[in-house]
N, C-alpha and C positions, 0 to 999 in steps of 0.2 A: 504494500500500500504506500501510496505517495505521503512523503510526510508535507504538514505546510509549513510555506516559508514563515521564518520572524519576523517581525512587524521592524523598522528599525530603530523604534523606542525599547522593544525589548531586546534588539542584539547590543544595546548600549547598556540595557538595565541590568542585566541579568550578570554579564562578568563583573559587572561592578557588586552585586549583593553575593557574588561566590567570591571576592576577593574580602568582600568586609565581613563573612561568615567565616572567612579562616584567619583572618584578623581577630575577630571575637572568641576564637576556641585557641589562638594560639595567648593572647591576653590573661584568659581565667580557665581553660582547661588544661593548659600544662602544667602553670604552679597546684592545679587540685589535684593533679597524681601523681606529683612531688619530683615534676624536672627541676632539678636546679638552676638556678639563675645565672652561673658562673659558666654552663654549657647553654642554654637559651634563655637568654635574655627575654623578656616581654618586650613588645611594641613599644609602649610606652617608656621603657628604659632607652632603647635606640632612637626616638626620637629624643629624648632627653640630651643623647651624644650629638643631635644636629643644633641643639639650642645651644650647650654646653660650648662645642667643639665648631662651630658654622665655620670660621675662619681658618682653622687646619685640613678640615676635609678640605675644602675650595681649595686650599694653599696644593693639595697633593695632588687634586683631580684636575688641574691645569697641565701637567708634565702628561697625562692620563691622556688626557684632552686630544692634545697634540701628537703625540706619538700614536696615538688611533687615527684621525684624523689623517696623516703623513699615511700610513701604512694601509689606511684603507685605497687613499689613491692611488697612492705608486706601485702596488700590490696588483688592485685590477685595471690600470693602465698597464700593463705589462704584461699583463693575459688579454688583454683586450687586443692587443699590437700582434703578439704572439700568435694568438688564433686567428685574425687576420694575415700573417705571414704561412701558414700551416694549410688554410681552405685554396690558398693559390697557389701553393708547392708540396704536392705530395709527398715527393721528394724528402725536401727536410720534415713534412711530419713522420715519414716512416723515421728517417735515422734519429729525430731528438724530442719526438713525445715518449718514447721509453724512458728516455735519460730523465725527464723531466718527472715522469712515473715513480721512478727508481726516487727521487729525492724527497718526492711527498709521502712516501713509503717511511721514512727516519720518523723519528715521534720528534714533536716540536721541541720537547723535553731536554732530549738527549740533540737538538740540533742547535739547542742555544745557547750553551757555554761555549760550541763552535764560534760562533756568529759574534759572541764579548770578546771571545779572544781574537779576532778579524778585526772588527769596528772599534775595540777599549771600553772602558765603561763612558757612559754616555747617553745620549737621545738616540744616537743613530743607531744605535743594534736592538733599542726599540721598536726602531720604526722598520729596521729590517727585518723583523720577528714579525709585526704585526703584514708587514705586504706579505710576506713568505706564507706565513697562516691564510688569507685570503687568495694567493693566487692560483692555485690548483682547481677548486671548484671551478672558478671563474673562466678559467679555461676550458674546461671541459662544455660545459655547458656553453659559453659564446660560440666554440669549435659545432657542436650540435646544432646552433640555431644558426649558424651562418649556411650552413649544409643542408637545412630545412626542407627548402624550396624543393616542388616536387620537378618531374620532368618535363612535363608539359609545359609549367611555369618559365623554365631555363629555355624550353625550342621557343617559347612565344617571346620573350626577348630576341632571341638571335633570328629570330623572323622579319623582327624591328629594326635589327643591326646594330642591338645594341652595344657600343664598349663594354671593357671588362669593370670600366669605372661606373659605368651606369647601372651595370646589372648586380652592384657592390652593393651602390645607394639606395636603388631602386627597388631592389629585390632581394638580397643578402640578407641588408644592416635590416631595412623593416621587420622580417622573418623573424631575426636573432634577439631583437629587443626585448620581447617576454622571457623571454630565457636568461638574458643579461638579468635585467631587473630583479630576476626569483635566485640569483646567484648576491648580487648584490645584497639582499634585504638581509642571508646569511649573514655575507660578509661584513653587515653591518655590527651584526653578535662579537663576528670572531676576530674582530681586526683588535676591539678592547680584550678581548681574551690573551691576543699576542703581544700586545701591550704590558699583562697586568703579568703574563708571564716572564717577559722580558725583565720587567721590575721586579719579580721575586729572584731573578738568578743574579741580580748585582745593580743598586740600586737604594740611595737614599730616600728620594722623592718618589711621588705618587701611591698608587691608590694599591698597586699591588705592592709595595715595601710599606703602605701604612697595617695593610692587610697582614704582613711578616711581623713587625713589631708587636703587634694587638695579640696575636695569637703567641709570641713569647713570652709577653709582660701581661699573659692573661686577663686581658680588657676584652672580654668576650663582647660588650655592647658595643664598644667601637672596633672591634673585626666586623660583627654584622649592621652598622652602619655603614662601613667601606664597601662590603658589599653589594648594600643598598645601591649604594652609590654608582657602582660599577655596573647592576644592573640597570638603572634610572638612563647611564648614559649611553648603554645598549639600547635602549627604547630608541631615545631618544634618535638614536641614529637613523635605526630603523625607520621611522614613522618620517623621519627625512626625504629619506630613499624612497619610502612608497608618496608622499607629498610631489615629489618628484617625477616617478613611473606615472603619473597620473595624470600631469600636464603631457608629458612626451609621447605616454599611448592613448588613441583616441580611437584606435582600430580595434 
């Protein structure tokens, strides 16, 4: 049976009374079965760390900030280019889509004291962890949508006489765009993931060395305020990115 669609007061209302329903049971039904507060904090204790603390979050989620930011772009520009250079030369995608396989194979983990010990300590092996983190999807899938186009679509261009630049713009890049976008909105996640990683392997500032310190010096309410925070600006990214996808697809 078909289900009906939600109204879109209720696709608005609904996640918001399942977020404030586990808001209310994380509040007063943990401390009544005796989690302790030094492993999870109440709500109200972590906001307590943004009144308390406003000024050192901000101060750490600036370096945060940026180093996602940088990483998100230079990450999928460089699979953007790459899967552009790969749908016009078969060639080099047989010899160096493996190689490229081969590398997003390595856990970020184990690839990123590589990367500190290349770049120094620093912003840039930030920002080289968070594009490295986002470029493989982004590839994959650009490579997929540029390929889209069926055959028929490809002879009615070259019926037309189209260039190989026309049938890029015209028929390629439009195909590929849903596919970028649903690649991006990830990358929007994982670019602050390589970021917050980058800052736990070596690193004073931001969100992932505030997130180190809390959990040594047992400030359990300001570790999951960092995290808050790290999620907040995963959002944030995201709903950019689709703000975006939404001016640019109209098809």
């Amino acid at each position: 049976m078909r289900r009906t669609p939600l109204s879109p007061q209720m696709t608005i209302a609904l996640p918001v009374l399942g977020a404030a329903s586990i808001l209310i049971a994380w509040q007063y039904l943990l401390p009544l079965i005796g989690v302790p507060a030094y492993i999870v904090p109440t709500p109200t204790a972590i906001f307590g760390v943004f009144q308390r603390s406003f000024a050192l979050l901000i101060d750490n989620l600036r370096p945060t900030l940026i180093e996602a930011l940088a990483g998100f772009i230079i990450g999928n520009l460089a699979a953007v280019l790459l899967a552009v250079l790969f749908v016009h030369s078969r060639i080099l995608q047989a010899a160096y889509f493996p190689v490229v396989l081969f590398f997003n194979t390595i856990p970020i983990l184990a690839l990123s004291p590589i990367i500190i010990l290349i770049f120094g300590i620093g912003m840039t092996p930030k920002i080289v962890i968070a594009a490295v983190i986002c470029f493989f999807p982004t590839l994959v899938n650009m490579i997929r949508g540029l390929d889209s186009a069926s055959d028929n679509e490809h002879e009615l261009f070259r019926v037309l006489s189209a260039t190989r630049s026309e049938i890029f713009w015209g028929l390629r890049l439009p195909r590929a765009l849903p596919m970028l976008f649903s690649s991006l909105r990830i990358a929007s996640a994982t670019a602050v993931i390589g970021a917050i990683v980058g800052e736990w392997i070596g690193s004073d500032k931001g969100l992932g060395a505030l997130i180190i310190q809390a959990t040594f010096n047992y400030q359990s309410d300001r570790l999951y305020a960092a995290i808050v925070l790290s999620s907040s600006l995963s959002i944030a990214l995201f709903c950019i990115v689709v703000l975006i996808e939404r001016r640019v697809i109209r098809y």
